[in-house]
C-alpha positions as CSV (number, residue, x, y, z in Angstrom):
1,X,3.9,-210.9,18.1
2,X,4.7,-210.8,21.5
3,X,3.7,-210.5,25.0
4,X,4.2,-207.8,27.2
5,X,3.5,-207.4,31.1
6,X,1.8,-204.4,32.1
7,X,0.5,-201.8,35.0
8,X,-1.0,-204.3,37.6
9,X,1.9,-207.0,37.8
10,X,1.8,-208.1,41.2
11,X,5.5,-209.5,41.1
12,X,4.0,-213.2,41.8
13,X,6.1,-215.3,39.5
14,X,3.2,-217.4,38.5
15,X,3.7,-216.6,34.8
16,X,7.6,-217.5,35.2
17,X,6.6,-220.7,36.1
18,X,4.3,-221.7,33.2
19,X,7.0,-220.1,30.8
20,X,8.2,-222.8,28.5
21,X,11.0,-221.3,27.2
22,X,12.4,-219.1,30.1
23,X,12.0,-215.9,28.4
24,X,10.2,-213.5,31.7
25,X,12.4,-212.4,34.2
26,X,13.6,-211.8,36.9
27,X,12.7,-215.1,38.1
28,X,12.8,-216.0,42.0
29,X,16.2,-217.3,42.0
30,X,17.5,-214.5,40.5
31,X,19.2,-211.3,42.6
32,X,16.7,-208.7,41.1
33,X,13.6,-210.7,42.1
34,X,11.8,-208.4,44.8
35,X,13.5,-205.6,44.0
36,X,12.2,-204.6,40.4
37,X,9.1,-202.8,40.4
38,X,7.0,-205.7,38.0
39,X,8.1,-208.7,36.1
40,X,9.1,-208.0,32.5
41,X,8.8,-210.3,29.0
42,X,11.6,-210.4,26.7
43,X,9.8,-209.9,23.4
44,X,13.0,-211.7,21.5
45,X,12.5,-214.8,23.4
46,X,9.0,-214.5,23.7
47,X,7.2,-217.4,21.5
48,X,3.6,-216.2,21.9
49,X,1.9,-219.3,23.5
50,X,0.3,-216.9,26.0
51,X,0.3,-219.2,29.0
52,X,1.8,-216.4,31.2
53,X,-1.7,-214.4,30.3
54,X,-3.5,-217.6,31.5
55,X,-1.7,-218.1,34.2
56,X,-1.5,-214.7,35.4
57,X,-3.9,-214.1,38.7
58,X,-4.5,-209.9,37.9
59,X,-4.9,-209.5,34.3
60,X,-1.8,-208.0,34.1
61,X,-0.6,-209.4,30.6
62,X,-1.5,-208.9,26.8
63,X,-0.1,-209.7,23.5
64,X,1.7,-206.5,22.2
65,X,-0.2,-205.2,19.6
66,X,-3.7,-205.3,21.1
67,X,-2.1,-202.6,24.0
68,X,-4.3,-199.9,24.4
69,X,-2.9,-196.5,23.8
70,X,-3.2,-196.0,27.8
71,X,-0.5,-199.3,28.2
72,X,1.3,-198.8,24.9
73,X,4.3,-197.9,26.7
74,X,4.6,-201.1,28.4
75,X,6.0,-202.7,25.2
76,X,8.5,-200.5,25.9
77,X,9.3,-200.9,29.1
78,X,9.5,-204.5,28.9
79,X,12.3,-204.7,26.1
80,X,14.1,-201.8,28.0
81,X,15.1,-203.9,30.9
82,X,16.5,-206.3,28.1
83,X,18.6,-203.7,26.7
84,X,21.8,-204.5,28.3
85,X,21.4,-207.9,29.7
86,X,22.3,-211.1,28.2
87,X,19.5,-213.7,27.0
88,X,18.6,-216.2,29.3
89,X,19.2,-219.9,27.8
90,X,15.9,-220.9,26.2
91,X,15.2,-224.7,27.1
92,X,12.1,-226.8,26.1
93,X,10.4,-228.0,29.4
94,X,8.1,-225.9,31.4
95,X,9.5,-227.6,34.3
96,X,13.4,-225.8,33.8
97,X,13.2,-223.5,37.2
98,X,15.4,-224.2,39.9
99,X,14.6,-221.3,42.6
100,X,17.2,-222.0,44.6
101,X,17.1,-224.4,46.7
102,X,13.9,-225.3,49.0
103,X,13.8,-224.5,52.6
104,X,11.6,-228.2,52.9
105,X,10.8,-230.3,49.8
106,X,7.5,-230.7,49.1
107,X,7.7,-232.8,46.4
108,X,8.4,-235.7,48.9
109,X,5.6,-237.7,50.9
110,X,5.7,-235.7,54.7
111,X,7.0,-237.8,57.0
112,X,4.5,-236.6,60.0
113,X,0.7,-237.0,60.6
114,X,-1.8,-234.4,59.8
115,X,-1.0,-231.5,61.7
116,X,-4.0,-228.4,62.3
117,X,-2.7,-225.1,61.1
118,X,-4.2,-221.6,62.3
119,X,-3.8,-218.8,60.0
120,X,-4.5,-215.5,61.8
121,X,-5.2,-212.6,58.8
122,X,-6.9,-214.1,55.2
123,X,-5.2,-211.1,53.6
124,X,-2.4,-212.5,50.9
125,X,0.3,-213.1,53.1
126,X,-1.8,-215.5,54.8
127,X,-3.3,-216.9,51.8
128,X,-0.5,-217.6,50.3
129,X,0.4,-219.8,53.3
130,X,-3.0,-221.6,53.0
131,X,-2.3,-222.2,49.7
132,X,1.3,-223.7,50.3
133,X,-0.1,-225.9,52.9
134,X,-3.0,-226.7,50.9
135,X,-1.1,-228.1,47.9
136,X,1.6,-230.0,49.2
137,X,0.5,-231.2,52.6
138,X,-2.5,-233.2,54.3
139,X,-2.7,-230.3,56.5
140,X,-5.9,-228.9,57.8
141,X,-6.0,-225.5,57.9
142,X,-8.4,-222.9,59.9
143,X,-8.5,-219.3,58.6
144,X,-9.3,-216.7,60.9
145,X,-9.9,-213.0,61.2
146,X,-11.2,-210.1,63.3
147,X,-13.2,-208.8,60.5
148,X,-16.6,-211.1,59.3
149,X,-15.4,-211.3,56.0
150,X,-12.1,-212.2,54.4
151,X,-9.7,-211.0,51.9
152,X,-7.5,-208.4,53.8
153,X,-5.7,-205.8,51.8
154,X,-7.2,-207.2,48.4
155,X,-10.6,-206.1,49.9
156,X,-9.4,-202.9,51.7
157,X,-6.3,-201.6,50.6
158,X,-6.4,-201.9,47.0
159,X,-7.7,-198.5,45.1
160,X,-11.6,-199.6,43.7
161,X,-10.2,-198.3,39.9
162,X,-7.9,-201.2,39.7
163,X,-10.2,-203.7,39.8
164,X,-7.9,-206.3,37.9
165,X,-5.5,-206.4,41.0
166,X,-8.4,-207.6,43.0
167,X,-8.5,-210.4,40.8
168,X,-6.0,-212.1,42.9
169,X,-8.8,-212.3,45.6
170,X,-10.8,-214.7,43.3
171,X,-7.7,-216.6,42.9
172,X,-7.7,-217.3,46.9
173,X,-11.1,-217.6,46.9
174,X,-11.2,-220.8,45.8
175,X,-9.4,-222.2,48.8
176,X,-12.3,-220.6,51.1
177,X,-14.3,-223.7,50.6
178,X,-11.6,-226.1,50.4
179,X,-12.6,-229.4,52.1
180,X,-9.1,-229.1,54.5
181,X,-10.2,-225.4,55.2
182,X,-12.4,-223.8,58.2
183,X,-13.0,-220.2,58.2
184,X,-13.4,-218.6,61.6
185,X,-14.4,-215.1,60.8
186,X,-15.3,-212.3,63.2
187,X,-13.1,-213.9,66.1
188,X,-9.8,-210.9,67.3
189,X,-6.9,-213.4,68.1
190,X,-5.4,-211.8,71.9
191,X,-9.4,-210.0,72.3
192,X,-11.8,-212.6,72.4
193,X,-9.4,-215.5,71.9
194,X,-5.8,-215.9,73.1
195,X,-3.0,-216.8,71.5
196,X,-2.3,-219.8,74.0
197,X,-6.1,-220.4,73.8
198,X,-5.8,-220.8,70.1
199,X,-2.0,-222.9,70.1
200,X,-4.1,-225.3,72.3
201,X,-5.8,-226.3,69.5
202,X,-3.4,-226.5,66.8
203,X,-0.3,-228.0,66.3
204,X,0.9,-224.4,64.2
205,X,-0.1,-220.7,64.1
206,X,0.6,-218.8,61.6
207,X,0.0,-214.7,62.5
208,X,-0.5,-213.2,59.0
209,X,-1.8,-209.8,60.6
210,X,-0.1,-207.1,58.2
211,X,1.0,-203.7,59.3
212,X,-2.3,-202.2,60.2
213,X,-1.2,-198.9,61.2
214,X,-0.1,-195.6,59.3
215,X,3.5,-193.7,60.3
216,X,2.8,-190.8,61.7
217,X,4.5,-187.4,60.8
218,X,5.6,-185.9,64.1
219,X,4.7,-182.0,63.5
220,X,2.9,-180.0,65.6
221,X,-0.6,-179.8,64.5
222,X,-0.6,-183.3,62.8
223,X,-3.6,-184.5,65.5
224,X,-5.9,-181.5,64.5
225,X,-9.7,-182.1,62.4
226,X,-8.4,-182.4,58.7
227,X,-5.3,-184.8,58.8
228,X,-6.0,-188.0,58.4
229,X,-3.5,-191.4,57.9
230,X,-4.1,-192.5,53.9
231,X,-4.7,-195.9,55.8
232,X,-8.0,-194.5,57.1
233,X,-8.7,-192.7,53.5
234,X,-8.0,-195.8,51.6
235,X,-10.0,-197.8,54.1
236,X,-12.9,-195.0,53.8
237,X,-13.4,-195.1,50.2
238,X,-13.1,-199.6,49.9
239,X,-15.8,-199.7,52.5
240,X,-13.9,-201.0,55.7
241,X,-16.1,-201.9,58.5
242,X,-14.0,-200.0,61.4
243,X,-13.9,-196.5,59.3
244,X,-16.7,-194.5,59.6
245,X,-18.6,-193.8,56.6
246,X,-18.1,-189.6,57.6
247,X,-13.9,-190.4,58.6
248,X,-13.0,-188.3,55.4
249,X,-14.3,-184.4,54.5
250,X,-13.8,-183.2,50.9
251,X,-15.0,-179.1,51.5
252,X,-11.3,-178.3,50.8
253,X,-10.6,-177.5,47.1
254,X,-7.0,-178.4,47.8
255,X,-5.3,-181.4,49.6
256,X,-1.8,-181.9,50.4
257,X,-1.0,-185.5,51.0
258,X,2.6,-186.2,52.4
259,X,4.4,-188.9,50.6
260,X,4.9,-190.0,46.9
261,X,4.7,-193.7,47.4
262,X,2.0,-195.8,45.3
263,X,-0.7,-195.3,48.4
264,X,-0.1,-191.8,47.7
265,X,-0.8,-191.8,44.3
266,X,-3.9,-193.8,45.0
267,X,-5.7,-191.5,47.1
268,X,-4.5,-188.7,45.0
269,X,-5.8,-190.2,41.9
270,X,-9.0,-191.7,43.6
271,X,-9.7,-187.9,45.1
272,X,-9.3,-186.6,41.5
273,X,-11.2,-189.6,39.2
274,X,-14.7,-188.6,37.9
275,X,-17.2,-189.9,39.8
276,X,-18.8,-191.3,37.0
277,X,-16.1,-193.3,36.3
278,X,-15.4,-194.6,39.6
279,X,-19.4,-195.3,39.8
280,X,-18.7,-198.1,37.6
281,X,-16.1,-199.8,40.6
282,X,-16.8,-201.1,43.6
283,X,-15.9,-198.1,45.8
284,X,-18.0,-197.8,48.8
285,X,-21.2,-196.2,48.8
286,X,-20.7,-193.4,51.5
287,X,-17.5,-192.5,49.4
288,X,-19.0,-192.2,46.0
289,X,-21.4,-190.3,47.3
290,X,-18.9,-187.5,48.9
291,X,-16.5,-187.8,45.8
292,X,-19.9,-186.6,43.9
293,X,-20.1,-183.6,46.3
294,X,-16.5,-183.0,46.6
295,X,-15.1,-179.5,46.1
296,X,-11.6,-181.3,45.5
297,X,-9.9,-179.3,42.4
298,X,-6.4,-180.0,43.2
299,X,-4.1,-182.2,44.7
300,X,-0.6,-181.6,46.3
301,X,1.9,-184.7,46.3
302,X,4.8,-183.8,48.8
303,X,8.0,-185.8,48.4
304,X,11.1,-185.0,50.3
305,X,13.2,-186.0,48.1
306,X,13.9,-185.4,44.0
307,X,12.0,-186.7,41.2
308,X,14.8,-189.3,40.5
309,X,13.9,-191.1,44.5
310,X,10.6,-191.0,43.7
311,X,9.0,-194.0,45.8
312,X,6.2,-194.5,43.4
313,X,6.2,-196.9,40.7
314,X,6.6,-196.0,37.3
315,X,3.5,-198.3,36.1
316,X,1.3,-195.8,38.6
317,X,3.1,-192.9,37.5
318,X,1.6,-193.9,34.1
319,X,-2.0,-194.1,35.1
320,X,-1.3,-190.5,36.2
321,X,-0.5,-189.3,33.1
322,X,-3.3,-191.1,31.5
323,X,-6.3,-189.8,33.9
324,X,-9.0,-188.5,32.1
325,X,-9.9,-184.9,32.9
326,X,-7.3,-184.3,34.7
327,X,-3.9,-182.7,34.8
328,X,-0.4,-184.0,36.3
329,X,2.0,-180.8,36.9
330,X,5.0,-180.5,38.3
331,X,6.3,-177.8,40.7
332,X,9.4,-176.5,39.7
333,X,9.9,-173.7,41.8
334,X,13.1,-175.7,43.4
335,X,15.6,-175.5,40.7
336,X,17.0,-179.3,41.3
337,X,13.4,-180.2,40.2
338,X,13.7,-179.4,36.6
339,X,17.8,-179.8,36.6
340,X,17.3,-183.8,37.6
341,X,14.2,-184.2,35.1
342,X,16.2,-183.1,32.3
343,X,19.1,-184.7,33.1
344,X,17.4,-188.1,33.8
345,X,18.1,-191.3,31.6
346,X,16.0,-192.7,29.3
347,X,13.7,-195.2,31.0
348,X,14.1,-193.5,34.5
349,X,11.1,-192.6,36.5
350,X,12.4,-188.9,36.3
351,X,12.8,-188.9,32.8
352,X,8.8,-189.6,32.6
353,X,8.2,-186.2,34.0
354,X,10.0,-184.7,30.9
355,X,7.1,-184.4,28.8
356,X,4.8,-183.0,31.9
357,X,3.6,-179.4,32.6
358,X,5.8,-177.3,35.1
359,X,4.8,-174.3,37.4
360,X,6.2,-172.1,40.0
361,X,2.8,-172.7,41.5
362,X,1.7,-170.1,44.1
363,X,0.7,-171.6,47.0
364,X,-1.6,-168.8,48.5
365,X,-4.0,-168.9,45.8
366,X,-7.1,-171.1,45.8
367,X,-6.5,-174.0,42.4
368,X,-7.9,-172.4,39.3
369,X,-11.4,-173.4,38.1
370,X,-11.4,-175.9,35.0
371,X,-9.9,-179.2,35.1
372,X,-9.0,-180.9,38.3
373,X,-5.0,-181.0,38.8
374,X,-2.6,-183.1,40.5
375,X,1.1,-181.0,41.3
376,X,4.2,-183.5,42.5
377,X,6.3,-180.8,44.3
378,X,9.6,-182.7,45.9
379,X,12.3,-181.4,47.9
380,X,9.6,-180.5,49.8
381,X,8.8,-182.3,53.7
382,X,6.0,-180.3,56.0
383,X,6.9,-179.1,59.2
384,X,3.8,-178.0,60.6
385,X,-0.3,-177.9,60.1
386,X,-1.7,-174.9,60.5
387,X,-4.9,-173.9,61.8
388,X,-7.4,-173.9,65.2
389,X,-10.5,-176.0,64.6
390,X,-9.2,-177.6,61.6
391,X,-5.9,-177.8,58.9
392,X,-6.5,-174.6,57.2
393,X,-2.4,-174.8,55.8
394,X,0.6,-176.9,55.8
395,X,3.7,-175.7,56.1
396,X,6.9,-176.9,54.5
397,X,10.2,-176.6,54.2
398,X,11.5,-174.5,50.9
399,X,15.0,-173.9,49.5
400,X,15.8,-170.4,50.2
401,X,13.1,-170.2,52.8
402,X,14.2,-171.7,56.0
403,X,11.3,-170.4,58.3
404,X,9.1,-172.4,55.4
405,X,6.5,-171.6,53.1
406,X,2.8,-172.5,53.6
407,X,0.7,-174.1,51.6
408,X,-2.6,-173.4,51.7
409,X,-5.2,-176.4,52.2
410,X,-8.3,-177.7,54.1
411,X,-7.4,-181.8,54.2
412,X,-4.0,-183.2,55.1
413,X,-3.0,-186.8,53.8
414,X,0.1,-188.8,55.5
415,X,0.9,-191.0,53.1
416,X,4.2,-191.8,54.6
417,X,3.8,-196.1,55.1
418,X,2.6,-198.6,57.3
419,X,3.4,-199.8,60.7
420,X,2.8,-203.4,62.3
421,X,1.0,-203.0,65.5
422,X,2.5,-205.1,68.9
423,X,-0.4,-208.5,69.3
424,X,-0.8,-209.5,72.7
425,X,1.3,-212.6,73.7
426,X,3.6,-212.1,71.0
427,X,7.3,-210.4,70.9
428,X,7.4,-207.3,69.3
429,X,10.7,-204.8,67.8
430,X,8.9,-201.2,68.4
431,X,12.0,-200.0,65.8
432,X,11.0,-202.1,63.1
433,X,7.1,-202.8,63.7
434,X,7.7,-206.1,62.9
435,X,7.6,-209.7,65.4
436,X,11.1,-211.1,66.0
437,X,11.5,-214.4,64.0
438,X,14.3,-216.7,62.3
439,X,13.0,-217.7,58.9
440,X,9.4,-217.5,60.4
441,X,9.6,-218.7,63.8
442,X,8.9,-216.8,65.9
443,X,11.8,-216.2,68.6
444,X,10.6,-218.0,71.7
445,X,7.3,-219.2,70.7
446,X,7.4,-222.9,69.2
447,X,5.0,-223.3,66.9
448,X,3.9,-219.9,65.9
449,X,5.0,-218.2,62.7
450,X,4.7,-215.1,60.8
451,X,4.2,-214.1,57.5
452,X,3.8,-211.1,55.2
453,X,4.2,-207.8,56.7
454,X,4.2,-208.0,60.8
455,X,7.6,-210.8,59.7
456,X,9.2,-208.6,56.9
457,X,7.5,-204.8,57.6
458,X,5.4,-203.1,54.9
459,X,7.2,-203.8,51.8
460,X,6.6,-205.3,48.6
461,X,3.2,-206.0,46.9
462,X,0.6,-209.0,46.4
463,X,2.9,-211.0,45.0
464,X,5.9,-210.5,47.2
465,X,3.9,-212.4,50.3
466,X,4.4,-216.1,48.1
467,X,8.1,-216.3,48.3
468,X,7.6,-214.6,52.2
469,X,5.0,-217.5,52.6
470,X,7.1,-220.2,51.2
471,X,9.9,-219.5,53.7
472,X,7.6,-219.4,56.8
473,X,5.9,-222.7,55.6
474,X,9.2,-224.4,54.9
475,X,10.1,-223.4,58.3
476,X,6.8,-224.9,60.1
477,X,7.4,-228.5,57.8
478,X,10.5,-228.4,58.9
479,X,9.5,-228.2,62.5
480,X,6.6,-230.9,62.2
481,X,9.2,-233.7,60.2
482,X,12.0,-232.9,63.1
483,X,9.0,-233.5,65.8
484,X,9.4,-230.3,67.7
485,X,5.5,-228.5,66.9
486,X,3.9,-228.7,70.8
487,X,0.7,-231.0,70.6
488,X,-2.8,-229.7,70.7
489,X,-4.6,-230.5,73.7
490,X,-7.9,-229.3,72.1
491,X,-9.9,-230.6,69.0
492,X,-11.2,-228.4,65.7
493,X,-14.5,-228.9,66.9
494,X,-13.8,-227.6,70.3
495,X,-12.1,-224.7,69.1
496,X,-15.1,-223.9,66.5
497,X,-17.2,-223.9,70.0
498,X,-15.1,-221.5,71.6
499,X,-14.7,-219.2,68.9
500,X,-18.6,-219.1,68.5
501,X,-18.9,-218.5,72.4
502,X,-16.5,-215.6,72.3
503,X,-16.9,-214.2,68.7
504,X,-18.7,-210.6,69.9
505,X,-19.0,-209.9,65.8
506,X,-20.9,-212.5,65.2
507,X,-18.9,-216.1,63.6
508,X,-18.9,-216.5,59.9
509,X,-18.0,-219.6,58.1
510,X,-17.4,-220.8,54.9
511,X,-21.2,-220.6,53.9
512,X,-21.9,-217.2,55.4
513,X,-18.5,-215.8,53.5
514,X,-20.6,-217.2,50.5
515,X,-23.8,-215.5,51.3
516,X,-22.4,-212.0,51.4
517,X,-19.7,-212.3,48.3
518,X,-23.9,-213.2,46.9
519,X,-25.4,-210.7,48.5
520,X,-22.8,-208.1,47.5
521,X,-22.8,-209.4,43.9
522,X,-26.6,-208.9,44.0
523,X,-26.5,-205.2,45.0
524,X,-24.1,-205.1,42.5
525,X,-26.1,-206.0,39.7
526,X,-28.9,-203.8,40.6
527,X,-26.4,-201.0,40.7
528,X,-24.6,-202.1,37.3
529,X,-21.7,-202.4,39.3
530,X,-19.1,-205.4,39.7
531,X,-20.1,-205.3,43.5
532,X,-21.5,-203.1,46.2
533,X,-19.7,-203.9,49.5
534,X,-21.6,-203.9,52.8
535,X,-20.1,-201.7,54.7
536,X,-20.7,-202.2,58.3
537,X,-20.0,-205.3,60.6
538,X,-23.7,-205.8,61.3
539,X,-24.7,-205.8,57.7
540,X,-21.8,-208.5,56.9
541,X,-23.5,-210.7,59.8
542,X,-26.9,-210.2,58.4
543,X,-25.9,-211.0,55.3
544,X,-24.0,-213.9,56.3
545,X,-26.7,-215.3,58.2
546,X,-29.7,-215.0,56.0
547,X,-28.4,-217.8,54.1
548,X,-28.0,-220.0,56.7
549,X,-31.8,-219.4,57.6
550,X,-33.0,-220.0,54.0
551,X,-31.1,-223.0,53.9
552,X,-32.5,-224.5,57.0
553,X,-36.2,-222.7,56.1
């Protein structure tokens, strides 16, 4: 028997490190790393100790023959990157990786005193970078973020019907009450605290602060009632404090959501799920409730270019297939649509759409009654939303049809990526959405960082931001050994002073964080769900501080 990795890989390497006999690639020295969609197991190398499932943080890896018939394919997929590659050299010590060589060696005693790190954004960029710091310095570290809760993108960006992914929040978790950690929640770094405020009191900042923003389209009608960013759906249906609980309508039967990235296919797979199913998730209240009431029947997935560019995954192209209740179809009215499909290779994403449904779908119809749908149509990019008080149509670009066709639909989606967003006192490239740095460093600024997204722009997933993390903190170690970090003139108590007298959220520590992962786990119950999030910022507070007053009544 052997292993095989599966749907929710978050591309972490954690198994490849625990891997006694080398046989899960690639590894992070190796040119593929961070380009390959997941990990993969080489079942002939593979000797079934099953320490990469124990070490794995998402769940993401089972022994072969216990796949269910939804990830039976995986077995698959895993030897099929083997195919044509040559085995790695088995060797007998869990210890064997190299990695390249190491921006700073941590394996060595630091020659410097305890410096105070800042970590601006607990998402997993910046959590990573805790955790770096954590385990191989004396650092102390304070976490901080706008929001009065932490977690980042693991709580609010990851679809509620993968609930093993969010297992890598538990896995950071565990550093929130670290005895070297303080969590300053509810406090906006360049709002109620500057950044020169905050470099007072630490020797390092790290700005771990994501791409926050969706891309915008740039067609006339893209502002009107109806199109929304998928940043504010997916934020709408995980409960996000600054989306309103009303930000998405569902009275449309169809939706058209531009783009055919993996956010795409979340909101188009969320917007189709049973309720009943996703009732069983943490997905926010307000949302559940709408999905319940939705009139959704059909979803449109634009992508502007062919089935073999696809920018989705094939691991969430998978689920697609697999979704209970629900159809995946593919539009062939474009004749390069079906012509690349059948003449993709074996193992291609492409060549996954061979076995689907296709249709010359006709647009000015309402979707049938019956089972919910979801079409991929490609070749296809929108040039304009139509409509007066709301998107009544989109229309779009079609071969033979250069005035466009329209497609007719009452909620537009623009799935088309994420942008970084400028942060006062920091340099900022408007082309790439990203602060200018060198390994980290911010250019100018010594002794701030960046990591994760605002340093590299919004690629890659979880597990992309621990090598990204390794190479800022490597670059901060290396600044503190050499002696060039500016010294703090303030103290951590002084800055947990400040932050409290300028926090206009409300500041939650380590023990409020507690109270409301409690509380939430408590509604939970009640609900027979795994959690019910609280969804607004003064609910988080409340929640928050009702322990404190128990502990103290």
């Amino acid at each position: 028997m052997t292993y095989a990795i599966t749907q929710t890989c978050c591309n972490d390497a954690t198994c490849v490190a625990v891997c006694p006999v080398n046989c899960i690639h690639p590894t992070p020295d190796e040119p593929d790393f961070g380009t390959t969609e997941m990990l993969y197991i080489d079942p002939k190398s593979c000797i079934d100790c099953g320490a990469c499932a124990d070490a794995c943080p998402v769940d993401a890896i089972f022994p072969a023959d216990r796949l269910t018939e939804r990830l039976r394919e995986y077995e698959g997929i895993n030897a099929a990157y083997y195919a044509e590659r040559e085995p790695a050299p088995v060797l007998a010590s869990p210890t064997f990786h190299s990695w390249g060589e190491p921006v700073f060696d941590r394996s060595i005693p630091a020659d410097f005193a305890p410096i105070r790190v800042a970590i601006v954004g607990t998402g997993p960029a910046g959590m990573y970078a805790a955790e770096d710091l954590l385990l191989h310095t004396n650092a102390e570290v304070t976490l901080i973020d706008r929001l009065p809760v932490a977690g980042g993108l693991v709580r609010y960006g990851v679809a509620p019907d993968h609930p093993t992914t969010r297992g890598a929040g538990e896995a950071f978790a565990r550093f929130h009450s670290h005895p070297r950690v303080r969590m300053r929640l509810g406090v906006e770094i360049g709002t109620d605290i500057t950044p020169e405020e905050l470099a007072a009191h630490h020797d390092a900042v790290v700005y771990a602060v994501g791409a926050p923003s969706g891309r915008r389209l740039g067609i006339p009608g893209e502002d009107l009632p109806g199109s929304v960013s998928a940043t504010s759906v997916v934020s709408w249906y995980n409960a996000h404090p600054e989306t309103g609980a009303d930000a998405v309508g569902l009275s449309a039967e169809r939706v058209v959501v531009v783009g055919n990235g993996n956010v795409a296919l979340d909101v188009a797979r969320v917007l189709v799920t049973d309720p009943d199913a996703l009732a069983r998730t943490d997905i926010a209240d307000h949302a559940l409730a709408a999905l319940r009431d939705a009139r959704v029947r059909e979803v449109v997935l634009l992508g502007r270019r062919g089935p073999e560019h696809a920018a989705y995954t094939t691991s969430e192209l998978l689920a697609l297939k697999h979704l209970p209740g629900v159809d995946l179809v593919v539009d062939d009215r474009d004749p390069r649509t079906g012509a690349a499909i059948d003449a993709a290779s074996p193992g291609s994403k492409a060549a996954l759409l061979q076995g689907v449904d296709r249709e010359a779908v006709d647009w000015t119809r309402s979707p049938a009654r019956g089972r919910r749908r979801i079409v991929l149509r490609f070749h296809t990019a929108p040039v304009e939303a139509l409509g007066t008080d709301g998107v009544r149509a989109v229309r779009v670009t079609e071969e033979g049809e250069p005035s466009g066709a329209e497609i007719a639909a009452g909620l537009l989606v623009r799935a088309v990526g994420y942008r970084g967003v400028p942060l006062a006192g920091l340099p900022f490239d408007e082309t790439t959405g990203t602060v200018p740095h060198e390994a980290g460093r911010v250019a100018g600024l010594p002794g701030s960082y960046v990591v994760g997204w605002i340093k590299r722009g919004p690629s890659g997933g979880i597990g992309a931001n621990r090598a990204c993390a390794e190479e800022t903190v490597g670059t901060l170690l290396a600044d503190a050994v050499a002696g060039v970090l500016p010294k703090p003139t303030g103290t951590s108590r002084e800055f947990r002073r400040l932050a409290r007298s300028r926090s206009g959220r409300g500041l939650v520590d380590a023990r409020g964080l507690a109270s409301i992962d409690r509380a939430e786990r408590a509604r939970g119950r009640d609900a027979g769900r795994p959690r019910v999030k609280l969804a607004t910022v003064p609910e988080l507070v409340a929640a928050a501080r009702g322990s404190r007053l128990r502990l103290r009544g």
